[in-house]
C-alpha positions as CSV (number, residue, x, y, z in Angstrom):
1,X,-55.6,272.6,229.0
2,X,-55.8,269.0,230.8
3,X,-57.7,267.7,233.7
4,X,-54.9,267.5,235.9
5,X,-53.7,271.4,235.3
6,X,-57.6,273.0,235.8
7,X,-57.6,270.5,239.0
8,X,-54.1,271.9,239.7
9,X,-54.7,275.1,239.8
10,X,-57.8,274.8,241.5
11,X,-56.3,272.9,244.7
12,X,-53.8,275.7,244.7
13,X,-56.4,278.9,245.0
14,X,-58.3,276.6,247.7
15,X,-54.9,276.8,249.5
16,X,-53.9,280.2,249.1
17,X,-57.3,281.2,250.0
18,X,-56.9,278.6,253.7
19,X,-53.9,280.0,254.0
20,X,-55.2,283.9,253.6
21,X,-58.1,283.1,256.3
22,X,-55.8,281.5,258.6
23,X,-53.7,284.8,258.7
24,X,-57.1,287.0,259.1
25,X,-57.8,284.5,261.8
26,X,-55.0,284.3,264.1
27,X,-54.5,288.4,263.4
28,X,-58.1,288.8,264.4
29,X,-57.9,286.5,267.5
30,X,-54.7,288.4,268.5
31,X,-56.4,292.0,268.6
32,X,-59.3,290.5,270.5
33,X,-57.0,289.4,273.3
34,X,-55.2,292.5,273.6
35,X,-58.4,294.1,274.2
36,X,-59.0,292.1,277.3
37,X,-55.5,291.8,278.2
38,X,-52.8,295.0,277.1
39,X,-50.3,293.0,279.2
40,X,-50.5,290.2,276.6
41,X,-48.0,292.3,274.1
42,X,-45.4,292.6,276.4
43,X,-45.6,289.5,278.2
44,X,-45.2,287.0,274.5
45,X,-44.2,287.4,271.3
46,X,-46.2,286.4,268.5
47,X,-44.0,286.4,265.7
48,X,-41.8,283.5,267.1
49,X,-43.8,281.3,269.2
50,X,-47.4,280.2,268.6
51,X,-47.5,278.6,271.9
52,X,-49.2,281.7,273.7
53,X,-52.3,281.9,271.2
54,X,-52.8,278.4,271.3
55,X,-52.6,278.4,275.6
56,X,-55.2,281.4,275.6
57,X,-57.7,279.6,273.2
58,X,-57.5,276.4,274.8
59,X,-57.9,277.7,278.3
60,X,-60.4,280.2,279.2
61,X,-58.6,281.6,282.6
62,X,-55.4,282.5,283.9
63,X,-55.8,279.5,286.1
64,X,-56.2,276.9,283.9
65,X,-53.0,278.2,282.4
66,X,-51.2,277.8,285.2
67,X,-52.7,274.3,285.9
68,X,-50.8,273.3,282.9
69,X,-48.3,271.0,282.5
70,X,-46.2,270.1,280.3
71,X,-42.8,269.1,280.2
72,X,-40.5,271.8,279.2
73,X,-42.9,274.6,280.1
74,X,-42.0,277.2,282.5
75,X,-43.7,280.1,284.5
76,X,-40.2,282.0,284.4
């Protein structure tokens, strides 16, 4: 087999392997936050919007949620 196919297939594990821990990650960091907040299920929806996870890791409170803003976000 050539360089370029061993390097190949290489590359490609590494990034099924990212890939695999970014799942665990994100599935991990969801159960966390349901233990702190049950609410959290009903109030987003995970499987189409990342936009929740990403506002409760970047901001620590409820506050600084709110204090957020961006166009195109609402607290409907």
């Amino acid at each position: 087999m050539s360089r370029i196919h061993t390097w190949l297939r290489i590359l490609t594990s590494r990034r099924a392997d990212k890939s695999v821990d970014r799942v665990r990650t994100t599935n991990r960091l969801q159960a966390q936050l349901l233990e702190y907040f049950p609410a959290l299920e009903r109030a987003f929806d995970y499987s189409h919007s990342k936009v929740a996870v990403l506002l409760l890791t970047k901001h620590r409170t409820p506050d600084g949620i709110r204090r957020t803003e961006r166009p195109g976000f609402t607290w409907g």
